[in-house]
C-alpha positions as CSV (number, residue, x, y, z in Angstrom):
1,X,74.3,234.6,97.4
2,X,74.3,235.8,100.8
3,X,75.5,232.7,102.2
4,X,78.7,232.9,99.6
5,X,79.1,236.9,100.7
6,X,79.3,235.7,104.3
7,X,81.9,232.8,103.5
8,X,84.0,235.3,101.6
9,X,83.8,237.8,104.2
10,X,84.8,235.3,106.9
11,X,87.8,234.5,104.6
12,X,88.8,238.1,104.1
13,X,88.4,238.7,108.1
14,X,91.0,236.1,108.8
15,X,93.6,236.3,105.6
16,X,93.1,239.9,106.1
17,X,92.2,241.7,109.6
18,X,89.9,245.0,108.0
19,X,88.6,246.9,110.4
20,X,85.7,246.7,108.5
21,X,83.6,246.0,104.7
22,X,81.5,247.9,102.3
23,X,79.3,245.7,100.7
24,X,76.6,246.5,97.9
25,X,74.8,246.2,94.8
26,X,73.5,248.6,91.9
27,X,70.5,247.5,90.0
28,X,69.9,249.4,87.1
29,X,71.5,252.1,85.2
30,X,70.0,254.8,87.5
31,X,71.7,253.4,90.4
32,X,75.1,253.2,88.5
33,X,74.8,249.8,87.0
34,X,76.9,249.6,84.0
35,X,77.4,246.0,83.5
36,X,73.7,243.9,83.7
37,X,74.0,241.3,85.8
38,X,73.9,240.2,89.2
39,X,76.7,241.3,91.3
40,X,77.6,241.9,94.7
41,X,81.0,243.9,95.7
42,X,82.7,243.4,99.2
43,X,85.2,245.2,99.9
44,X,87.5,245.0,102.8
45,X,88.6,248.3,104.5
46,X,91.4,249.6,106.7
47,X,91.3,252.4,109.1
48,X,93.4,255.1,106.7
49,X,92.8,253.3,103.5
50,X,91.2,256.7,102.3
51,X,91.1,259.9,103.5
52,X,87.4,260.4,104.0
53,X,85.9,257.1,104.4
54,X,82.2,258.3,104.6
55,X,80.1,258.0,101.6
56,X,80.7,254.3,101.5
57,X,82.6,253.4,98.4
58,X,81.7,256.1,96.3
59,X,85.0,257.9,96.2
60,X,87.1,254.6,96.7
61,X,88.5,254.8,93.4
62,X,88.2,257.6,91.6
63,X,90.7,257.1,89.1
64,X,89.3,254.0,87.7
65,X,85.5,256.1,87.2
66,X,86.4,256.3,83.4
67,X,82.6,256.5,82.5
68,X,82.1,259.3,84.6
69,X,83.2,261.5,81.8
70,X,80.5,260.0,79.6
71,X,77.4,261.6,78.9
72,X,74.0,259.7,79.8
73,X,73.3,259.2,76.1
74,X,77.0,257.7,75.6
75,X,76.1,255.2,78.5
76,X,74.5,251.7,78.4
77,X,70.6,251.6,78.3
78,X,68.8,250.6,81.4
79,X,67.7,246.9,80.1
80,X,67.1,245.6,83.7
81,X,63.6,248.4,84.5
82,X,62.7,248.2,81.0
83,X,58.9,248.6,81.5
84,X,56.1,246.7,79.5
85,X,53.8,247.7,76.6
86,X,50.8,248.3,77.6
């Protein structure tokens, strides 16, 4: 995967010229997985694409955060840390 990340990044540098990328991963519903599988998001950015571009991606979109307004219960259950019986 990190091979393909780098590929796609070296794409995006030259169709695009960012001044730089977040890239990352959430694994499990604590860390904000909501979909369970493997991922990875890169995301070019541009000096001035936001406001306040520290805190990563976290405030990128805000509008699109839908399932922020859902309470834990209302959420997906963690199925990726799901620990054995013992």
């Amino acid at each position: 995967m990190l091979d393909l990340l780098t590929r796609v990044k070296n794409h995006l540098q030259d169709e695009l010229n960012p001044q730089g990328f977040n890239v990352g991963f959430n694994e499990g519903f604590a860390a904000g997985q909501t979909v369970m599988h493997t991922n990875i998001q890169l995301i070019p950015r541009f000096k001035g694409d936001v406001a306040e571009p520290r805190g990563g991606i976290r405030w990128l979109f805000p509008e699109k955060a839908v399932f922020w307004d859902k309470k834990p219960e209302e959420a997906a259950p963690d199925i990726g840390n799901t620990k054995p019986a013992q």
